[in-house]
Residue, then its C-alpha position, 0 to 999 in steps of 0.5 A: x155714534x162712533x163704531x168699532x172695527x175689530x181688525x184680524x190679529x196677527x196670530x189669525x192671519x197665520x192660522x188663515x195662512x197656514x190653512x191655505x198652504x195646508x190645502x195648497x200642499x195637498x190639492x197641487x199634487x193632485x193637479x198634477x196627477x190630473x194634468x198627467x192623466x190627459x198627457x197619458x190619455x194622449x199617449x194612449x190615443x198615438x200608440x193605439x193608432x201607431x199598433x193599428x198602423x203597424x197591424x195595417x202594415x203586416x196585412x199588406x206583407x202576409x202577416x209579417x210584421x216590419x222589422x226594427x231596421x230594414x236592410x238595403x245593400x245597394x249600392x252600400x249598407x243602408x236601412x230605414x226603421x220600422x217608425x219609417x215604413x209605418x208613418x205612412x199608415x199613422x200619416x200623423x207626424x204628431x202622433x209620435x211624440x208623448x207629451x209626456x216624455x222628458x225628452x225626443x229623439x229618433x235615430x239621426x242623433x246617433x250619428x249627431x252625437x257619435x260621428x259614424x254611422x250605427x252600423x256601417x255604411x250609410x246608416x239610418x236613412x229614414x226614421x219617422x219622416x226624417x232622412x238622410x238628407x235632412x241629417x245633411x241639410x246646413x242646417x240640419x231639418x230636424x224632425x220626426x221624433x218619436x217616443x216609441x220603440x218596438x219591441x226588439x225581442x219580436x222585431x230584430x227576427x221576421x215574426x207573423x202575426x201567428x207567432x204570437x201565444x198570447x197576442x193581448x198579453x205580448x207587448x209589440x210597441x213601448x215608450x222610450x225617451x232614448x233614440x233607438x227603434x227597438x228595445x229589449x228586456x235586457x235594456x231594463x238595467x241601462x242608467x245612463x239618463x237622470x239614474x232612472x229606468x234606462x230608456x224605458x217609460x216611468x213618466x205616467x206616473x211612474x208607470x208607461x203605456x203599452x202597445x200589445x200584439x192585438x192592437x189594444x193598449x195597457x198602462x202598467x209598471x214596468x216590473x208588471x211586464x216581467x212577473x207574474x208573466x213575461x209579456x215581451x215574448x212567449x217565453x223568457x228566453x235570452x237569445x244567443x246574439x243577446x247579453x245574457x239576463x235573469x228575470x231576477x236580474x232584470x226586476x232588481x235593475x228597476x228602481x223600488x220607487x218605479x216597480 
């Protein structure tokens, strides 16, 4: 007795196959956003012990907070980074890197790309775990990158822990791609990488970590740093040595997509 198979026609295949592509196109951006929510979850985990390192460090100078570059003058200009004098407190190198960024620097790529040092003098001399005489190494010993920034409008001036109005709701340390120690409100409009966002965190889904002065670490938008409250210093005041700035102005300067 001969038995008859019935083969799938063509018009079935494509259904089956549309089908797939359907749920494919639907699930892979949902694994995505999966994936990126462990990055974030790691990125919360370093900056909760680089907050703690820096909170450690300010009991060890009564309550005094590292400024984004400490000075030396002998025997000629020289300066280390907040990152630098804080590492000892994190002792995780890794810790300063987010899996997530696009990109890691830290301060030596400034003299890499530019030539001179930032501000005269030797220049920076340690950033992270990074020296100077790494920079001068043949070849150059890259390391200590970091992903984050303090905040420049607490760490350009000499701030104790009792500055602070609203130490849960005042950023102290935030996410860059850029190789700076420090960054400020005002630095919001910079496009210079990829027209997105400057310098500042977009890459947790649109969105970035923040470290706040009490130690505890928040994901939020960037425009959520500004309105309804200004959560880079007690009030939103431009100071003299810095370019002049609106909040208006600054909320404009962020892409719709990453408000």
């Amino acid at each position: 007795m001969q038995v008859s198979r019935r083969a799938f026609t063509l018009i079935e295949l494509l259904v089956v196959i549309a089908i797939i592509a359907i749920l494919a196109a639907i699930l892979f951006p949902v694994f995505a956003q999966a994936r990126e929510k462990a990055r974030q979850a790691s990125c919360i985990s370093n900056m909760k012990q680089i907050g703690l390192g820096v909170l450690m460090y300010a009991q060890d100078y009564d309550e005094t907070l590292p400024l984004n570059r400490i000075f030396s003058f002998d025997p000629e200009l020289s300066y280390v980074t907040w990152r630098c004098v804080v590492q000892p407190y994190v002792k995780n190198e890794g810790v300063w890197v987010c899996p997530s960024a696009p990109r890691h620097l830290n301060e030596f790529f400034w003299v890499e790309w530019v030539g001179t040092p930032f501000i005269g003098g030797k220049g920076c001399v340690c950033d992270v775990t990074m020296t100077l005489d790494d920079f001068n190494a043949n070849p150059r010993r890259w390391k200590g990158y970091a992903n984050y920034a303090s905040n420049g409008h607490i760490s350009w001036y000499i701030r104790t822990l009792a500055y602070f109005q609203k130490p849960a709701s005042t950023v102290m340390v935030l996410e860059t791609h850029d190789m700076w120690p420090d960054l400020e409100a005002w630095t919001i409009p910079w496009q210079y990488y990829n027209g997105t966002c400057g310098s500042l965190p977009f890459w947790h889904n649109k969105s970035g970590n923040w470290t706040m002065a009490d130690g505890h670490v928040k994901w939020m938008r960037l425009a959520a740093t500004l309105a309804p409250e200004f959560l880079w210093d007690n009030e939103p005041i431009s100071y003299p040595d810095q370019p002049a700035w609106t909040l208006e102005g600054l909320l404009n300067a962020i892409p719709p997509c990453y408000r």
